[in-house]
C-alpha distance (Angstrom), angle and dihedral (degrees) to the residues before:
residue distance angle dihedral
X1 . . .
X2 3.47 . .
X3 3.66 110.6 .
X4 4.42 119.6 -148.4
X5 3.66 113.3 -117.6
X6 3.55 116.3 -103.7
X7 4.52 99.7 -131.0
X8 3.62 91.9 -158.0
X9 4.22 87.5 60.9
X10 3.66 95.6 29.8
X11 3.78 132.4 115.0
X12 3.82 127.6 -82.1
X13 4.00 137.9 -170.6
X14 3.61 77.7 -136.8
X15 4.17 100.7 46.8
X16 4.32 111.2 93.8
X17 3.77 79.9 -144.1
X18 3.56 89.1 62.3
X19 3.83 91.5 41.8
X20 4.58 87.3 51.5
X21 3.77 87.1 44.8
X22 4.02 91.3 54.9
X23 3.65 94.3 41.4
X24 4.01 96.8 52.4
X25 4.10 72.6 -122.6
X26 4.34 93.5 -166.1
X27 4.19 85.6 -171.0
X28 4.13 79.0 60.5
X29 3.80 88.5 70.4
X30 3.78 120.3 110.9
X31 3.67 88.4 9.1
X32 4.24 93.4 87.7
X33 3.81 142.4 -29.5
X34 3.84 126.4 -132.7
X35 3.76 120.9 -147.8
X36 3.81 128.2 -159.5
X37 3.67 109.5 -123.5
X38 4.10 84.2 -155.6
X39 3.70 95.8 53.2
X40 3.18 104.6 33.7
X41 3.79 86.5 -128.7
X42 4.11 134.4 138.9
X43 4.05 117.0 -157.0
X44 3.93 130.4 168.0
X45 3.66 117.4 -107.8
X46 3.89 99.1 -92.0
X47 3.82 89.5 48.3
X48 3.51 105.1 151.6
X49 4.01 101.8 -146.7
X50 2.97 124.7 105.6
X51 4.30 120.3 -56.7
X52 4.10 109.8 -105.0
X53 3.71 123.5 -144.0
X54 4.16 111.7 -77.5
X55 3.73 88.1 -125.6
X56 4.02 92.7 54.3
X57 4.11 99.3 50.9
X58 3.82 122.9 83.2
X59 3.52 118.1 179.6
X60 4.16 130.9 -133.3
X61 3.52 130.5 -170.1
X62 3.86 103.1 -121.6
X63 3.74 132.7 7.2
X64 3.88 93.0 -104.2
X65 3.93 88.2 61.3
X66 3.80 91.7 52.0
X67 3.96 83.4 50.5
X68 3.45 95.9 48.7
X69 4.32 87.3 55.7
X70 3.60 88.8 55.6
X71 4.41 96.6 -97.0
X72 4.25 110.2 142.1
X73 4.21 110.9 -148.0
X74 4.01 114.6 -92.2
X75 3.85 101.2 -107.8
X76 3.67 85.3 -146.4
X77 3.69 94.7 62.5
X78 3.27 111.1 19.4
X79 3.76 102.7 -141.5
X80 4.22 91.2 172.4
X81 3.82 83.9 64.0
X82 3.80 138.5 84.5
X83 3.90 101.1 -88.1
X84 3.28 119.5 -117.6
X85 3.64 98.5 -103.2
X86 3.89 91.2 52.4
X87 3.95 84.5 57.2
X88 3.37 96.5 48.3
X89 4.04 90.5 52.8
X90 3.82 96.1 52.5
X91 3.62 82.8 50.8
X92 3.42 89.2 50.8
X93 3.80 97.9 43.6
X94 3.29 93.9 50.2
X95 3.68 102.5 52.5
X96 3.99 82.4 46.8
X97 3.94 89.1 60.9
X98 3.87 92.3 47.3
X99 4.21 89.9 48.4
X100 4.05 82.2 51.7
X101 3.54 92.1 53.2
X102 4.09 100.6 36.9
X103 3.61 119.4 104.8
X104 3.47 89.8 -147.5
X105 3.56 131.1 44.2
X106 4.06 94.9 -102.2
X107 3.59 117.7 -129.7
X108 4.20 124.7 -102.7
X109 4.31 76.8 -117.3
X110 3.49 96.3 57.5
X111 3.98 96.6 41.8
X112 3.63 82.3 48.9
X113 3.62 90.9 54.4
X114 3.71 97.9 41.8
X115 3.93 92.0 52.1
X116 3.99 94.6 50.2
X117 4.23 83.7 -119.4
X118 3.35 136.4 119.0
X119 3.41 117.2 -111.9
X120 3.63 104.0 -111.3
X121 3.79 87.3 45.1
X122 3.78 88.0 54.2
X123 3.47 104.0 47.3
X124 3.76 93.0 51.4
X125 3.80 90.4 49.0
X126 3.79 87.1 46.2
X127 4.01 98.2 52.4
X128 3.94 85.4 38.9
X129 4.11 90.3 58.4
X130 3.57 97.8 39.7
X131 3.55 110.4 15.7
X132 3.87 91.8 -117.0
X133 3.35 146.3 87.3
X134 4.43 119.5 -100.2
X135 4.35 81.3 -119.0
X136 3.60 92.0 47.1
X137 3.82 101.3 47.0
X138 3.55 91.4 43.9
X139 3.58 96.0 55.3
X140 3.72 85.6 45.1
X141 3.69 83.9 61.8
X142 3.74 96.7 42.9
X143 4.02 86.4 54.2
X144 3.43 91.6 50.7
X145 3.37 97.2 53.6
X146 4.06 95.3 53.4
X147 3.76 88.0 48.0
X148 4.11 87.8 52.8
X149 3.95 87.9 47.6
X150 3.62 95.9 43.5
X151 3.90 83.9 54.5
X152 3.55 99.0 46.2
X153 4.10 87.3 58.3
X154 3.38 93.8 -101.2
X155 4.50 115.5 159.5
X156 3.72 103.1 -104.2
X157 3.97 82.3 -106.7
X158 3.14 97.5 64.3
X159 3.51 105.8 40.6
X160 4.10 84.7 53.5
X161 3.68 91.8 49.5
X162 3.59 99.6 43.5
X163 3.60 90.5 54.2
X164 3.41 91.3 53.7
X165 3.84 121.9 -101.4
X166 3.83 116.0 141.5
X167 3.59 88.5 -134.0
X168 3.93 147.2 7.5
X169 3.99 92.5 -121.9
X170 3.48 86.1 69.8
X171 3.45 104.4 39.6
X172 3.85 87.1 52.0
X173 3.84 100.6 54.6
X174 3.82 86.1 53.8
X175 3.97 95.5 45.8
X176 3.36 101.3 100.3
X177 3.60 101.3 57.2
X178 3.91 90.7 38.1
X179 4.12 95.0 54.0
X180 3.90 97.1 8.1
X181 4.11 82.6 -119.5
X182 3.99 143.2 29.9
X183 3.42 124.8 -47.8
X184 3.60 96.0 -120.1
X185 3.95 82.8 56.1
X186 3.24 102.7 56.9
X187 3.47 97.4 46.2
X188 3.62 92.3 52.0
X189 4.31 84.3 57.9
X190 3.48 94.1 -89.9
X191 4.68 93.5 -69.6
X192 3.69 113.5 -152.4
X193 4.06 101.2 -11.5
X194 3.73 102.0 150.1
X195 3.80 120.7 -121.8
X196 3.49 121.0 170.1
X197 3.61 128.3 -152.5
X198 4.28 135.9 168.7
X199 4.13 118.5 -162.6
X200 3.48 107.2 -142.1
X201 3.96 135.7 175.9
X202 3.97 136.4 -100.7
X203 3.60 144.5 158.3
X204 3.82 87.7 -87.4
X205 3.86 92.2 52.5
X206 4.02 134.8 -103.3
X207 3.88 111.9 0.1
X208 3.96 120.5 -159.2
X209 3.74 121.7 -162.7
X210 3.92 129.6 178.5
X211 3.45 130.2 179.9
X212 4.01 123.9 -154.4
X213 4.28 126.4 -155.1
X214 3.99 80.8 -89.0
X215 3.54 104.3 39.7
X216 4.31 150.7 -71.3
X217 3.03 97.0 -16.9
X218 3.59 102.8 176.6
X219 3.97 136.2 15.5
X220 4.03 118.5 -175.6
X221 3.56 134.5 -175.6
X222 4.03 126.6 -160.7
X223 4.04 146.7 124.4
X224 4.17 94.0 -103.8
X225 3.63 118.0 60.2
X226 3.66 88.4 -158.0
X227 3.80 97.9 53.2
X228 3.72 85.1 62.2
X229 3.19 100.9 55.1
X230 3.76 91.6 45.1
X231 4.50 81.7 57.4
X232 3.62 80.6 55.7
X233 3.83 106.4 54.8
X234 3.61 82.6 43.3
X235 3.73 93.2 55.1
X236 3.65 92.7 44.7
X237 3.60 103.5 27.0
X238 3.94 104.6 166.1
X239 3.86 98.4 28.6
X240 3.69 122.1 102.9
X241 3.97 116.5 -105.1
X242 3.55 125.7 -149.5
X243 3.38 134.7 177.7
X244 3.35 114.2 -115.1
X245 3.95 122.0 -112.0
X246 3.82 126.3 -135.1
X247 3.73 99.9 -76.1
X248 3.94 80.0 49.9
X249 3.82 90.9 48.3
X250 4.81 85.6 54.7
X251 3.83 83.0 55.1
X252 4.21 90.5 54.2
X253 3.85 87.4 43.7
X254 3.62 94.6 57.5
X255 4.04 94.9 43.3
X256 3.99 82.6 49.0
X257 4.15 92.1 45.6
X258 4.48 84.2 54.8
X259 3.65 89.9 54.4
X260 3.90 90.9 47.8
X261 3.52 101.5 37.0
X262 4.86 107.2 15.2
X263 3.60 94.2 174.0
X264 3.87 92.8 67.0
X265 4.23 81.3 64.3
X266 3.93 131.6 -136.3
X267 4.12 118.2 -110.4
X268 3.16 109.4 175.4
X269 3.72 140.6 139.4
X270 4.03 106.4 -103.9
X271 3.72 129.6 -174.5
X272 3.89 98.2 -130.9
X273 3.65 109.5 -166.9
X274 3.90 123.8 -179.5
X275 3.75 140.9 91.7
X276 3.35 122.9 -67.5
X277 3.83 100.0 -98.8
X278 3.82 82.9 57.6
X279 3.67 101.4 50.6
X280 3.65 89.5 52.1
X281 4.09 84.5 55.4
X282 3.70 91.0 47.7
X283 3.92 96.1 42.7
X284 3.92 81.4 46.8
X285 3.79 90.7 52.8
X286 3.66 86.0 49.7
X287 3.73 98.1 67.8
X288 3.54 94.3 53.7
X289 4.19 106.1 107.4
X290 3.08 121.5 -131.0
X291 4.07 113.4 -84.3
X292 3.76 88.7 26.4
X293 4.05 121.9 119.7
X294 4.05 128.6 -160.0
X295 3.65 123.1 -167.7
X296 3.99 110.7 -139.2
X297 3.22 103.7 -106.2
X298 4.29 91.0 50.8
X299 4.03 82.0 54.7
X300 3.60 85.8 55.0
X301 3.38 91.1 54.2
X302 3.38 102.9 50.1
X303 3.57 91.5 61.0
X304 3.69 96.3 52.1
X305 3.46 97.3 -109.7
X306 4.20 108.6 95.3
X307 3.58 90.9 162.4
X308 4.09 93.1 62.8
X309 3.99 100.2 78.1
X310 2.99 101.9 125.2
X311 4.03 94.8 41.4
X312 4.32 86.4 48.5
X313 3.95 82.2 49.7
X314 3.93 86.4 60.7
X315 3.78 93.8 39.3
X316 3.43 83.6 62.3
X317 3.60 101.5 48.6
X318 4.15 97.4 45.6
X319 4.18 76.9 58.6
X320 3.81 107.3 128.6
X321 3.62 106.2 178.5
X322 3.82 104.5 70.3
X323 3.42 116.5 -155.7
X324 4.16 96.5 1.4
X325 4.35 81.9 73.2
X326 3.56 96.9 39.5
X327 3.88 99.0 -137.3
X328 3.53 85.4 156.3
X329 3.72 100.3 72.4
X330 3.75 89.1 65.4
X331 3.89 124.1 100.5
X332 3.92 145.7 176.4
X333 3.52 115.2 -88.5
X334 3.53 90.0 -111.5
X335 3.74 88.4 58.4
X336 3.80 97.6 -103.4
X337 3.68 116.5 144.8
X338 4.18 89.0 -131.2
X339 3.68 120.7 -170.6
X340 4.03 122.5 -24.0
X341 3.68 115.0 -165.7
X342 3.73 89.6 -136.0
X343 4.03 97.3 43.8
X344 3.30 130.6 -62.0
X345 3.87 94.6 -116.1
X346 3.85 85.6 51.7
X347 3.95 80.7 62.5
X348 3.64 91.3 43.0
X349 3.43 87.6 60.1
X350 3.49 108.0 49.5
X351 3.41 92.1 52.5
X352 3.79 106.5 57.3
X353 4.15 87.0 37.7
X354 3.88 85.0 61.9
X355 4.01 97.5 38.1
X356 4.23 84.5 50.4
X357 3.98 88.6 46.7
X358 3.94 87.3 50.6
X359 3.50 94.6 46.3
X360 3.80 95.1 50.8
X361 4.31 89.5 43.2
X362 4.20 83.4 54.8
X363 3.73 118.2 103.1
């Protein structure tokens, strides 16, 4: 029986559910349903069917309301099931666990295999969920795991065995890009290795950039010049810091002419260390223009994981390159600016410079 549309739930030209619904949006999904009041029918958002009549589709929050006013699931679709981007990240997840646990770096076969995909499909699906590849997560992993051991006090054989090389010569010829020195360094805390860094001054206050062998390595904002450096040294606590020379002092000027003026963009060569799940955060933050806001949980999202919040949320607070990983274009989902590791006014700030330099690049 045909059931009367109720206006109050009903599409608009106006409504962004409308808007999903008409694009086939698949980010839409698990967000809301729409039901056709003519059909009787309930479909997700990127439903491929055929599009109803705005005046004939009322919307519900979750399948079980659409149930509960008397709509049966689209068989096409299959709104009453997990979506297809919920399967894909237990997939995902659970291959993850298995590469955590592996003694060896499993093979893009065997993932395959495990996962019931092929393994084209699966390293798309892969990438798309965490932004990387199976190989390069898993050697995230595997580097992660040497750093813990070296840590811990483990021997430098050890810690590369226990994570899982088959032997040191290999480990060794990829040190550098694994720890950004020698083994023997690192575990020592990293004595002596240079990293320059200049504090210089902008309209937010006292600006601190340092620059490792591989990169920036950090970029902090604050009102004392010294307090910064003291965040530094305690970042850093064994490496060798040097001020940085005049060349050094052009690199400062253009990290302080972003903050004055983001649309002109940063490119520069940074020295982004983290785990995996937090480089997928930061690469995530990244891609957000200039003038542009996300709440947490659409961060979240975007990296195929909606049920990390709170984990993005720290992600975005172990940021140390202010500004160059735009942590500050992030908000509560009730718009709030929440907390900003280098002030909330800071973050203020930022924001309404690079809404004003939108609005004056606008036609």
């Amino acid at each position: 029986m045909a059931r009367k549309p109720d206006p109050s739930a009903g599409a608009t030209s106006g409504d962004p559910r409308w808007s999903a619904v008409l694009a086939r949006d698949p980010a839409a999904d698990g967000q809301f349903v729409y039901a056709v009041t003519t059909t009787g029918v309930y479909c997700r958002p990127s439903c491929p069917s055929r599009r109803a009549r705005p005046e004939n589709v009322v919307f519900h929050a979750t399948p079980a309301d659409a149930q509960r006013a008397g709509f049966r699931a689209c068989r096409r679709c299959r709104p009453d099931a997990a979506s297809l981007a919920a399967q894909h990240a237990a997939v995902v997840a659970e291959l993850c666990r298995f590469i955590d646990v592996s003694d060896e770096l499993p093979t893009l076969a065997a993932l395959a295999q495990r996962a019931g995909l092929s393994s084209y499909h699966l390293h798309r699906v892969f990438k798309a969920v965490t932004g990387v590849t199976p190989r390069a997560y898993a050697r995230a992993q595997r580097a992660q795991r040497v750093r813990d051991g070296l840590a811990q006090g483990d021997s430098v054989t050890d810690a590369i065995l226990d994570a899982g090389y088959n032997s040191s010569g290999r480990f060794y010829a990829e040190s550098s890009r694994i720890l950004g020195m020698t083994p023997r360094r690192y575990r020592a805390g990293a004595v002596d290795m240079p990293i320059r860094f200049a504090v210089g001054e902008c309209s937010l206050g006292a600006i601190l950039v340092a620059q490792s062998e591989r990169g920036i390595c950090a970029i902090l904002m604050g009102d004392d010049a010294d307090a910064l450096v003291r965040d530094l040294q305690d970042r850093f606590p064994s490496a060798h810091l040097v001020g940085g020379d005049a060349g050094f002092e052009e690199l400062v000027a253009r990290v302080v002419g972003f903050v004055e003026a983001p649309r002109v963009g940063l490119d520069l060569p940074l020295d982004v260390r983290g785990t995996a799940f937090q480089q997928r955060v930061w690469q995530a933050l990244r891609d957000i223009p200039a003038g542009a806001t996300v709440s947490y949980s659409e961060l979240a999202q975007r990296i195929g994981a909606p049920q990390a919040v709170r984990a993005v949320a720290g992600a975005c607070a172990a940021n140390a390159l202010a500004v160059a990983i735009p942590c500050h274009r992030v908000l509560r989902n009730d718009g709030a600016l929440s907390g900003y590791r280098w002030g909330v006014e800071r973050k203020r700030a930022l924001l309404e410079r690079e809404a004003q330099a939108g609005s004056r690049t606008d036609p």
